[in-house]
C-alpha positions in Angstrom: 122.2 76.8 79.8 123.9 75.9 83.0 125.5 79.3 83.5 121.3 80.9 82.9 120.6 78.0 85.8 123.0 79.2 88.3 122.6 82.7 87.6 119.2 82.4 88.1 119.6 80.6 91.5 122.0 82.9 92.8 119.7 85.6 92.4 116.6 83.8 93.7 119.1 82.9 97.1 119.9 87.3 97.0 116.0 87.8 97.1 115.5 85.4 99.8 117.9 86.6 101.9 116.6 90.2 100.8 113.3 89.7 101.9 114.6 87.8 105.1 116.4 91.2 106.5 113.3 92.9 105.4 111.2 90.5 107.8 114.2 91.2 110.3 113.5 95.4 109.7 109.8 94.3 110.5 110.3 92.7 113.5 112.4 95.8 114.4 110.2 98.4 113.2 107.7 97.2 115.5 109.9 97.0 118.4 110.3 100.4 118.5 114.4 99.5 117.3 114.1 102.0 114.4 118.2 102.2 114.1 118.0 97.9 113.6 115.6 98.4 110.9 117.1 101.0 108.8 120.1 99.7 108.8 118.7 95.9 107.6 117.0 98.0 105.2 119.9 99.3 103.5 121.1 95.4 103.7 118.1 94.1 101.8 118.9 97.2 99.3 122.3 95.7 98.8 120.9 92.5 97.6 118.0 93.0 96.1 116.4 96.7 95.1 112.5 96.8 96.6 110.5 100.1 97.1 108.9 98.2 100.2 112.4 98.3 102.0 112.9 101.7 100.8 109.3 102.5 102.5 110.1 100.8 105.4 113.6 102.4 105.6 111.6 106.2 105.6 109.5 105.1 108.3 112.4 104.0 110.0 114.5 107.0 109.3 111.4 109.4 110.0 111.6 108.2 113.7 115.1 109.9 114.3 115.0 113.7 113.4 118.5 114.2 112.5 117.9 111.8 109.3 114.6 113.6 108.2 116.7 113.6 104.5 117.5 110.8 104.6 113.7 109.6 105.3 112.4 111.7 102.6 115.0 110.6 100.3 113.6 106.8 100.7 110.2 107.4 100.5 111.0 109.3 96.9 112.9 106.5 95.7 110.1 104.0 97.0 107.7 106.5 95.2 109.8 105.8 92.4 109.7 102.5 92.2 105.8 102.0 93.1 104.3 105.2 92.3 101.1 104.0 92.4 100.9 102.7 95.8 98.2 104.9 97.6 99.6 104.1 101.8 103.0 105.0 100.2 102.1 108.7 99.3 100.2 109.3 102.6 102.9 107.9 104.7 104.9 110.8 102.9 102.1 113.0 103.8 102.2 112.1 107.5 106.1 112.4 107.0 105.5 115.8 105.6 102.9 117.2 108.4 105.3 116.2 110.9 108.1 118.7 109.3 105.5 121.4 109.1 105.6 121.0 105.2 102.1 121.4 104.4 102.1 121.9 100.5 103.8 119.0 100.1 101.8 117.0 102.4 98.8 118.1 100.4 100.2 116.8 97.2 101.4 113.9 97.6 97.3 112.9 99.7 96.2 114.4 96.3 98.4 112.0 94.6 97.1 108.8 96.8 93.2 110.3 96.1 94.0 110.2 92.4 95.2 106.7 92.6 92.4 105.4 95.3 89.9 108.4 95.4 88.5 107.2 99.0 92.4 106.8 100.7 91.3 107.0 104.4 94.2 108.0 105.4 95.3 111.1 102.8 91.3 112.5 104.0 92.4 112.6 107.2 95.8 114.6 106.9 93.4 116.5 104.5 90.9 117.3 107.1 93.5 118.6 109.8 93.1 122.2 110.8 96.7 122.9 109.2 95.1 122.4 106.0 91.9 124.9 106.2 93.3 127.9 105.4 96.4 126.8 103.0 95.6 128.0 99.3 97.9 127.6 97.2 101.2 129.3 98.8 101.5 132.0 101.2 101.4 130.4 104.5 102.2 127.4 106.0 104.4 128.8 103.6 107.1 126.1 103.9 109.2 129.4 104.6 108.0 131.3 101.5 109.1 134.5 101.0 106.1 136.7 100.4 105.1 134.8 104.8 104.2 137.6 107.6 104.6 135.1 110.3 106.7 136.7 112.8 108.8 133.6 113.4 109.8 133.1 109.9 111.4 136.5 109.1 114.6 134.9 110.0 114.2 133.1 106.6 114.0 136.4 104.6 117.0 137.6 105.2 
C-alpha cells in the first residue's frame, strides 16, 4: 500500500512539472522563442508523454525550416495519441501547405471534416486556390512522377 502511495505521488509530481514546462513552451511559443519551446517540449516529453506537447513541439519545430521532419514527425505522434482532435489535423494541413504538400494537406482537412464536419479552419486551407485544380495526383504532384511542371523534371531523373 505504501509503495502504490508513493508511486502514485511521484508520478502526480512528474505531471506537474510536465505540464509546468509545457506552460513554460507556451509562454515561449508566443514570444516568438520557438528554439525555447521545443526544447521544454521534449522536457515535458521526458516526464510525462502528452500529444499537446508533441502538438506544440511541431508548431514550434515548423517555425525553423531546417527541422520540417522533425515538425511533421511530432504532429504524427500527437496525431497518434489524439487522433481525433480536429485543430490537430488542420495545424498539419497548414504545416503541409507551407511545404507545398498539397495531397497531404487535403487529407488530413478531410480527416478534421470527418471528425467536426464544419472545421473552420481545414475549409479554409480547402478553399485556397492550390486546391482547385488538385484531383487526385498529377500535380501539385508532391513531385510525382507522371508531373510536366518544368521545375520538377529534376525529380525524374
Amino acid at each position: 500500500e505504501i509503495q502504490r502511495t508513493a508511486k502514485k505521488v511521484g508520478r502526480e509530481r512528474l505531471d506537474q512539472e510536465a505540464e509546468k514546462r509545457f506552460d513554460l513552451a507556451k509562454q515561449s511559443y508566443k514570444a516568438g522563442k520557438f528554439w525555447e519551446a521545443s526544447h521544454l517540449c521534449e522536457q515535458a516529453l521526458g516526464l510525462h508523454e502528452d500529444g499537446r506537447y508533441y502538438w506544440l513541439m511541431g508548431l514550434s519545430y515548423a517555425q525553423h525550416p531546417r527541422f520540417r521532419h522533425k515538425a511533421e514527425d511530432s504532429f504524427h505522434r500527437a496525431i497518434k495519441l489524439d487522433p481525433l482532435n480536429d485543430e490537430l489535423h488542420a495545424d498539419l494541413a497548414d504545416f503541409y501547405v507551407t511545404q507545398g504538400l498539397f495531397l497531404r494537406a487535403r487529407t488530413h482537412c478531410m480527416k478534421a471534416l470527418e471528425i467536426i464536419p464544419d472545421q473552420i479552419r481545414a475549409r479554409e486551407i480547402l478553399e485556397e486556390p492550390a486546391f482547385e485544380n488538385l484531383g487526385s495526383g498529377g500535380c501539385c504532384c508532391e513531385h510525382d512522377p507522371g508531373c510536366n511542371h518544368a521545375e520538377h523534371r529534376a525529380w525524374r531523373k
